[in-house]
N, C-alpha and C positions, 0 to 999 in steps of 0.2 A: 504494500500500500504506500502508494508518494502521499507526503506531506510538504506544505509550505513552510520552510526552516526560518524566523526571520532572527537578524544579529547587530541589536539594538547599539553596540558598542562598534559596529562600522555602521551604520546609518549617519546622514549629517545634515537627514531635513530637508533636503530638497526637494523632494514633493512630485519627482517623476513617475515613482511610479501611481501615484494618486489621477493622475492627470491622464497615463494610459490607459489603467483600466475606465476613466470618465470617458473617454473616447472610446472603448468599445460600448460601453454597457447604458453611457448619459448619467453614470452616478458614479462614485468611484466607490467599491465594495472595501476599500484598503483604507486605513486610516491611520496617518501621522500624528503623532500626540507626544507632545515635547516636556519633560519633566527634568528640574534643576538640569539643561543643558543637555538631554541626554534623548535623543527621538527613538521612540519606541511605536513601529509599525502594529496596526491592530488588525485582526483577518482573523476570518474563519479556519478556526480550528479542523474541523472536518470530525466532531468528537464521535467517538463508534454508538455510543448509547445518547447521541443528540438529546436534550432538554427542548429545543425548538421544534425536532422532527413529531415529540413527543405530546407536547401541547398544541399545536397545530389542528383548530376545530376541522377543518377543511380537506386534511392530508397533503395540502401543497409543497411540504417540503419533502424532496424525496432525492435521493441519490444526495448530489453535492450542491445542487442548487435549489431555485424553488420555482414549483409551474405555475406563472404569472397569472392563469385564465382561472384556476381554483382561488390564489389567494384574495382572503376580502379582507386586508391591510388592517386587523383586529389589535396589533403587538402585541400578543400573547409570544409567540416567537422572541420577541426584541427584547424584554421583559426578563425572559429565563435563562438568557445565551450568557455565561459565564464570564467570557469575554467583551461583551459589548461590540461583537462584529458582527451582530446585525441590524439593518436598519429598516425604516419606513419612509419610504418616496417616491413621491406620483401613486399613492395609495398600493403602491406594493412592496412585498417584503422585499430586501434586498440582500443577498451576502455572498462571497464570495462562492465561486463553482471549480475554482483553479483551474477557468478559460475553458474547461474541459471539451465546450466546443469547436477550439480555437487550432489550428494546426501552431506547432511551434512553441505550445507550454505557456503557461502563463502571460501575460502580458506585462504584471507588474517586476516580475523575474526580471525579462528582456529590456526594461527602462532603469532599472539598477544601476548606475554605474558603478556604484561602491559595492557591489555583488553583497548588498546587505539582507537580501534576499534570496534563498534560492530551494531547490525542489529536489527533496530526500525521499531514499526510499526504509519506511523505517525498519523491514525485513531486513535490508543488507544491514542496516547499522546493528541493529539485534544482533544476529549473525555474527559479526565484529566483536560485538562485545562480550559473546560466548567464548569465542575463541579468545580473546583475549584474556577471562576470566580462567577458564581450564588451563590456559598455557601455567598463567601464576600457580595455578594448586599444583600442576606437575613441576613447578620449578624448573621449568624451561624458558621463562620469557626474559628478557633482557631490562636490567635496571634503566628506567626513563631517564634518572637523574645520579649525577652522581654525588649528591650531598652524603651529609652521614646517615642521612635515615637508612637509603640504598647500601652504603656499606655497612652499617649495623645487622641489616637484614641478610645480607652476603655473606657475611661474618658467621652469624649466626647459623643458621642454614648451611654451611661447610663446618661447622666446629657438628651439627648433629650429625652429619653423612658418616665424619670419622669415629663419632662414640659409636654408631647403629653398628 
């Protein structure tokens, strides 16, 4: 399953990708939101047990977007959404669908220039962090750093191989 990764510590505000998806969709589903210096983009999660799919009198929300011709722009949706990335405009609900029917991936992706944004898959990263987890239990992974925590732990772990 692709997710929208966003990475609030390179963002710097500039508001491109707000502006592309307003250009496809007339609203922009992505929202900049600037706190002590610091922009933090707001989008749909894509959560697997949705709270908006769930209160939805109408069932309008389905898959990763919402079908315009069921919603009657009630905000019960807008209301529940955890994140505050949904909205109500021109009497319907809005929030991101991650372009899905867009050839070429998102469109707030592709206006990034500081690639503060981009589209993971979260199976491979799981994956990753599996392997990365078992490798530590077998003590076959390589110390990230070499402070002393890394050689305490190296240390330690060769003084038990030679008591065993």
């Amino acid at each position: 399953m692709e997710k929208i990764l966003v990475q609030p510590d390179l963002c710097n505000g500039c508001l491109d990708c707000e502006s592309a998806c307003c250009g496809l969709y007339g609203t922009s589903r992505i929202n900049i939101r600037e706190i002590e210096g610091t922009y933090y983009p707001i989008i749909c999660q894509q959560c697997e047990d949705a709270p908006c799919k769930a209160i939805c009198p109408t069932e309008a929300i389905i898959g990763k977007g919402v079908e315009e011709d069921k919603c009657i722009a009630c905000g019960l949706c807008m209301m529940v959404c955890p994140f505050g990335a949904v909205s109500v405009e021109d009497k319907k609900a809005q929030k991101c669908n991650q372009c899905e029917d867009r050839d070429g991936g998102p469109a707030c992706i592709k206006a990034c220039s500081k690639r503060a944004i981009s589209l993971i898959d979260i199976d491979k990263i799981k994956l990753q962090k599996q392997k990365e987890h078992l490798s530590k239990l077998a003590g076959t992974s390589k110390p990230k750093a070499k402070g002393i925590v890394s050689i305490l732990t190296s240390n330690s772990r060769s003084s038990r191989s030679f008591k065993d």
